[in-house]
PyMOL commands that place a pseudoatom at each C-alpha (Angstrom):
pseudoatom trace, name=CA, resn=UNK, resi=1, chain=A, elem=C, hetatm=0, pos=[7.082, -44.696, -16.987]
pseudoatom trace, name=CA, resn=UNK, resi=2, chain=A, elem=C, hetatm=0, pos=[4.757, -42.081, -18.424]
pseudoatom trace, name=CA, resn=UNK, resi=3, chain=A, elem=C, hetatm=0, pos=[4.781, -41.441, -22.042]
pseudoatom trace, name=CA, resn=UNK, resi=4, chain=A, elem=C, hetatm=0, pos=[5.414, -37.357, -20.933]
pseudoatom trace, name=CA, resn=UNK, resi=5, chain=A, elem=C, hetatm=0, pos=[8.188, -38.275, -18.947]
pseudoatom trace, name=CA, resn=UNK, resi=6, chain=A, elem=C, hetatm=0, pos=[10.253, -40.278, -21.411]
pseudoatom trace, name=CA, resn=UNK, resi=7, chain=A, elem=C, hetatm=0, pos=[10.136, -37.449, -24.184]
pseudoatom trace, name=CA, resn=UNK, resi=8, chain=A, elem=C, hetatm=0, pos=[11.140, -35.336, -21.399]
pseudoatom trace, name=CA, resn=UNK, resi=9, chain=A, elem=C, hetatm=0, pos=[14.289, -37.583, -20.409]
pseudoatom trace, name=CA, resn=UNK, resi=10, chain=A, elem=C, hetatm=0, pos=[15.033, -37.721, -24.317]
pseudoatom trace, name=CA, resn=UNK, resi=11, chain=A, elem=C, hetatm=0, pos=[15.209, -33.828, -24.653]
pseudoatom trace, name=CA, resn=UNK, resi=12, chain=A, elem=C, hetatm=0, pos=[17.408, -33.709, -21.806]
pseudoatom trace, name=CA, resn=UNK, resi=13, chain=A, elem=C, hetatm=0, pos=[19.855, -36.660, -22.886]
pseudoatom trace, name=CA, resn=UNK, resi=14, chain=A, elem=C, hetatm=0, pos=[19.860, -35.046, -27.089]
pseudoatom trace, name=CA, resn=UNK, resi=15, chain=A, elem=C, hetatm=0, pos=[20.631, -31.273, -25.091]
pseudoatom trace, name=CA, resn=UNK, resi=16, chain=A, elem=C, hetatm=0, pos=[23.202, -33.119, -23.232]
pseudoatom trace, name=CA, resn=UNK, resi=17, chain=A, elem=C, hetatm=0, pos=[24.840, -34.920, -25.877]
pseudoatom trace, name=CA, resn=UNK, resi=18, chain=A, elem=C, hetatm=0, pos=[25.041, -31.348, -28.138]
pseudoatom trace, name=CA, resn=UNK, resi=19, chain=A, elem=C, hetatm=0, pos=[26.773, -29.478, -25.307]
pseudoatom trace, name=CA, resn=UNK, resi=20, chain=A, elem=C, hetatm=0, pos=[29.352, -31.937, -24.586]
pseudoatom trace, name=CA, resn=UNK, resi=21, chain=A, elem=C, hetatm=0, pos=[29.633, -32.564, -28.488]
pseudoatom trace, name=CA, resn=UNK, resi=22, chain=A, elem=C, hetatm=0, pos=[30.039, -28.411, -28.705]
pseudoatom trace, name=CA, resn=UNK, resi=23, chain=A, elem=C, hetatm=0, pos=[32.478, -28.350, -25.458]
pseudoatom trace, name=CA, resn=UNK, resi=24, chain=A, elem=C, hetatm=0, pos=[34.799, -30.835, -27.077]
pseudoatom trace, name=CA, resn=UNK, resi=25, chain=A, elem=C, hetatm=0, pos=[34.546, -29.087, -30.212]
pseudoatom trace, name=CA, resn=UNK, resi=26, chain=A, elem=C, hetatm=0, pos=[35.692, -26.078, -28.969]
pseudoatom trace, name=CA, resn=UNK, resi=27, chain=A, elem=C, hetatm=0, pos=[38.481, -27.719, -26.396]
pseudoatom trace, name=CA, resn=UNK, resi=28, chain=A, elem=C, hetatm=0, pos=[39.549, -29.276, -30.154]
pseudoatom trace, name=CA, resn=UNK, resi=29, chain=A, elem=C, hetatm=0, pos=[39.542, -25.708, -31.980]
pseudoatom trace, name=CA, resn=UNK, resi=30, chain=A, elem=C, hetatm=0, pos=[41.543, -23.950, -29.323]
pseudoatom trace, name=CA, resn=UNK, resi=31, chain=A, elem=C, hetatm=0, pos=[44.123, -26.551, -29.068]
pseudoatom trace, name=CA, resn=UNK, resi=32, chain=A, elem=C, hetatm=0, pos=[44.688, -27.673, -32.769]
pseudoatom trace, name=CA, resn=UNK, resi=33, chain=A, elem=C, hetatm=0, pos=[43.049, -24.386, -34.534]
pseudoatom trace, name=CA, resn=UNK, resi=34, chain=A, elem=C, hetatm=0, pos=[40.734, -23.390, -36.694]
pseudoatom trace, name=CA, resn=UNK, resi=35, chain=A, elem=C, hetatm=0, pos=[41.684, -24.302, -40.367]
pseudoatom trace, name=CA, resn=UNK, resi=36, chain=A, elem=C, hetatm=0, pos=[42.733, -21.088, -42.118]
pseudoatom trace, name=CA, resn=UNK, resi=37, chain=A, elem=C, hetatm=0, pos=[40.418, -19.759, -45.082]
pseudoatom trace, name=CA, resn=UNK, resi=38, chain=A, elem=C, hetatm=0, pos=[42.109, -19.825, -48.923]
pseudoatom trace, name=CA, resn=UNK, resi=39, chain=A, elem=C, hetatm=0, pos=[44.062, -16.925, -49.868]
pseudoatom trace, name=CA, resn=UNK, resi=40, chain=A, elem=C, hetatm=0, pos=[41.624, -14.875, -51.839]
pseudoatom trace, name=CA, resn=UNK, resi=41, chain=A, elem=C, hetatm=0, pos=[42.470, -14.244, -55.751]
pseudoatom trace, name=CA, resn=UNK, resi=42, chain=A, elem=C, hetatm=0, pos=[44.399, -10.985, -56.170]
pseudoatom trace, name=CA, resn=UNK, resi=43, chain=A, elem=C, hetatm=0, pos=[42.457, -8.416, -57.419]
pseudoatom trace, name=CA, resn=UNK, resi=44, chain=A, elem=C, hetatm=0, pos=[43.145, -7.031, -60.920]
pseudoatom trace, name=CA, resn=UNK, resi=45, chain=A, elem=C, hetatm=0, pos=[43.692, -3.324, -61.409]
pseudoatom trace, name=CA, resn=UNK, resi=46, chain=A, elem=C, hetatm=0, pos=[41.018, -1.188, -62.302]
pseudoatom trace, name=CA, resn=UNK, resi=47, chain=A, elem=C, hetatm=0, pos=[40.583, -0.503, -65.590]
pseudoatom trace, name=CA, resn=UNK, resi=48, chain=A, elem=C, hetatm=0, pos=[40.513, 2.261, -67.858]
pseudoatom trace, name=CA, resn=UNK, resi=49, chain=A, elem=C, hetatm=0, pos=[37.568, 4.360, -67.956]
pseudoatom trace, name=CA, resn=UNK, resi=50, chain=A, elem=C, hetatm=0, pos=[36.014, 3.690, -71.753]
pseudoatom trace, name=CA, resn=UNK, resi=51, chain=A, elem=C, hetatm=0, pos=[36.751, 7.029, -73.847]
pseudoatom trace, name=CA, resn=UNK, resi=52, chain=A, elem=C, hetatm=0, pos=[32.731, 9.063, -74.503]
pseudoatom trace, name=CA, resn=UNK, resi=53, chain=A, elem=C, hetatm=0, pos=[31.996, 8.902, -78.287]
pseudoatom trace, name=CA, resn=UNK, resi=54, chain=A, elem=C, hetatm=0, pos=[30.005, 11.963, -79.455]
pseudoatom trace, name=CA, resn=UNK, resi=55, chain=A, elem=C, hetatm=0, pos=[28.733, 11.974, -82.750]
pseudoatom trace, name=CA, resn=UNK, resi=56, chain=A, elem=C, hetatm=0, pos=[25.498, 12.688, -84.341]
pseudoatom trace, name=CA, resn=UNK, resi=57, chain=A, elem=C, hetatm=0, pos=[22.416, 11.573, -83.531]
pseudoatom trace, name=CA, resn=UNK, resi=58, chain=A, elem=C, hetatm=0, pos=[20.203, 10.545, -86.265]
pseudoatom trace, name=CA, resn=UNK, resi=59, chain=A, elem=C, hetatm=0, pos=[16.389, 10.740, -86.514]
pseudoatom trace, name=CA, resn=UNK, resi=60, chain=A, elem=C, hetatm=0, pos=[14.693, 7.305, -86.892]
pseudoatom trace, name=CA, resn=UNK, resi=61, chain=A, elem=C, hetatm=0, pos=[11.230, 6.358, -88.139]
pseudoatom trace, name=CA, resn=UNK, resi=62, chain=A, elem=C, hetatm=0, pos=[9.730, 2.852, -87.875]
pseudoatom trace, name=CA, resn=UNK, resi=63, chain=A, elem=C, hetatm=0, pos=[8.978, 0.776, -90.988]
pseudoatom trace, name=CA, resn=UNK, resi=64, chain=A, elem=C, hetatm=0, pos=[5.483, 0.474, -91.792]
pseudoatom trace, name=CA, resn=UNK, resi=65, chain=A, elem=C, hetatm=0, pos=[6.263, -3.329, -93.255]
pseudoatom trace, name=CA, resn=UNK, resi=66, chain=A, elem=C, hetatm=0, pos=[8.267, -4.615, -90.905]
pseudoatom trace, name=CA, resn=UNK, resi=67, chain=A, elem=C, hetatm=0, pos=[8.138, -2.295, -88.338]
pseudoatom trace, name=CA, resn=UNK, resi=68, chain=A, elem=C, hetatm=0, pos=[12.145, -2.223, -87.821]
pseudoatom trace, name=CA, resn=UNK, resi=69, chain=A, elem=C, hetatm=0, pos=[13.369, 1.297, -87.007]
pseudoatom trace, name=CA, resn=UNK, resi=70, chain=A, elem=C, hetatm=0, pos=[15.608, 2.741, -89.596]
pseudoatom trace, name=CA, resn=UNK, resi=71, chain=A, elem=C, hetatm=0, pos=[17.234, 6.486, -90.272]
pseudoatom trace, name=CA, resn=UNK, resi=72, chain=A, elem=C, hetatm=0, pos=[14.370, 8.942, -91.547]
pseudoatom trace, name=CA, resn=UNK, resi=73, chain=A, elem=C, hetatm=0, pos=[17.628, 9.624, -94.597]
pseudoatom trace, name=CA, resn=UNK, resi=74, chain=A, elem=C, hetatm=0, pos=[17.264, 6.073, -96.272]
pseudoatom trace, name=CA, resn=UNK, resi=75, chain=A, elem=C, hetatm=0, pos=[15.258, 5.694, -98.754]
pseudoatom trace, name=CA, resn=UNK, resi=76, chain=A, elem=C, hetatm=0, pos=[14.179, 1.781, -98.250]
pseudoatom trace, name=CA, resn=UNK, resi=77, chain=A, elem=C, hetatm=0, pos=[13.896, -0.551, -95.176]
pseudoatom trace, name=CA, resn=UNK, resi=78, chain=A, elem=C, hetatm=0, pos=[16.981, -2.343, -94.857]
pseudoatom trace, name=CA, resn=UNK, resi=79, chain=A, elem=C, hetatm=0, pos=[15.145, -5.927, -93.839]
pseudoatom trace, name=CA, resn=UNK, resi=80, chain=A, elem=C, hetatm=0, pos=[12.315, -5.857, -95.692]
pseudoatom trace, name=CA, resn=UNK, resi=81, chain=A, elem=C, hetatm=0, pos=[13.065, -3.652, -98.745]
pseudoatom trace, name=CA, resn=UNK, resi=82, chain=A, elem=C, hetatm=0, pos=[9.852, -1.480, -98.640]
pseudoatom trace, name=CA, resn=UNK, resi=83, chain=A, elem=C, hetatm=0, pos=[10.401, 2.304, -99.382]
pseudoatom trace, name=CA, resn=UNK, resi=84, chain=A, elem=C, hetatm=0, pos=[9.928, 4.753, -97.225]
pseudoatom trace, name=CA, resn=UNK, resi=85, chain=A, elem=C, hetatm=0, pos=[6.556, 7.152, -97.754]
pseudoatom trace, name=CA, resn=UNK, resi=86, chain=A, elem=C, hetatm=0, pos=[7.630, 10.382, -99.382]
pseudoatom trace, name=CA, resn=UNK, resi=87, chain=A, elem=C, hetatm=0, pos=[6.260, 13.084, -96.616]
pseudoatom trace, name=CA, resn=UNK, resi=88, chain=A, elem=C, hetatm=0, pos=[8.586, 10.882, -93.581]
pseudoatom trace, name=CA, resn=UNK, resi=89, chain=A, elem=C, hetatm=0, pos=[12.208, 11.653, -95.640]
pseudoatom trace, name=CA, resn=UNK, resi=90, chain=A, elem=C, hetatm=0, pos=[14.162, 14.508, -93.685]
pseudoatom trace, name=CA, resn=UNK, resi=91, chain=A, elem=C, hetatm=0, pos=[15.832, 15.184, -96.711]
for i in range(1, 91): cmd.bond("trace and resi %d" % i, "trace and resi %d" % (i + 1))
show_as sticks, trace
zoom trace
């Protein structure tokens, strides 16, 4: 037999054997059922929107040292220490 031949006899005998695997699959399914799919979690209730805070907002300025922003009102970097220049205070 002809190399051609026999890959075309193995196509047809894999095809066959997936249909008749399939057919009995589904012959199984409608007779027995498909298993049923886990209850899904109950859902908690939505939550309470989170209340807006207004307040003021501050201006900042950015360390020259460490360049950590900080409120143009203090008068020294909190991480580093180093004062702020006289002409960036707002006060």
């Amino acid at each position: 037999m002809g190399l051609l031949l026999k890959i075309i006899l193995f196509g047809v005998a894999v095809w066959a054997a997936w249909k008749t695997f399939h057919r009995w699959k589904s012959l199984f399914d409608r007779f027995v059922g498909k298993p049923d799919p886990p209850p899904a979690a109950p859902r908690p209730p939505p939550a309470e929107p989170l209340p807006v805070r207004r307040g003021p907002v501050e201006d900042t300025v950015q360390c020259a040292g460490c360049g950590a922003y900080l409120p143009a009102s203090a008068e020294k970097c909190s991480q580093c220490g180093r004062p702020q220049p006289q002409g960036r205070s707002s006060t």
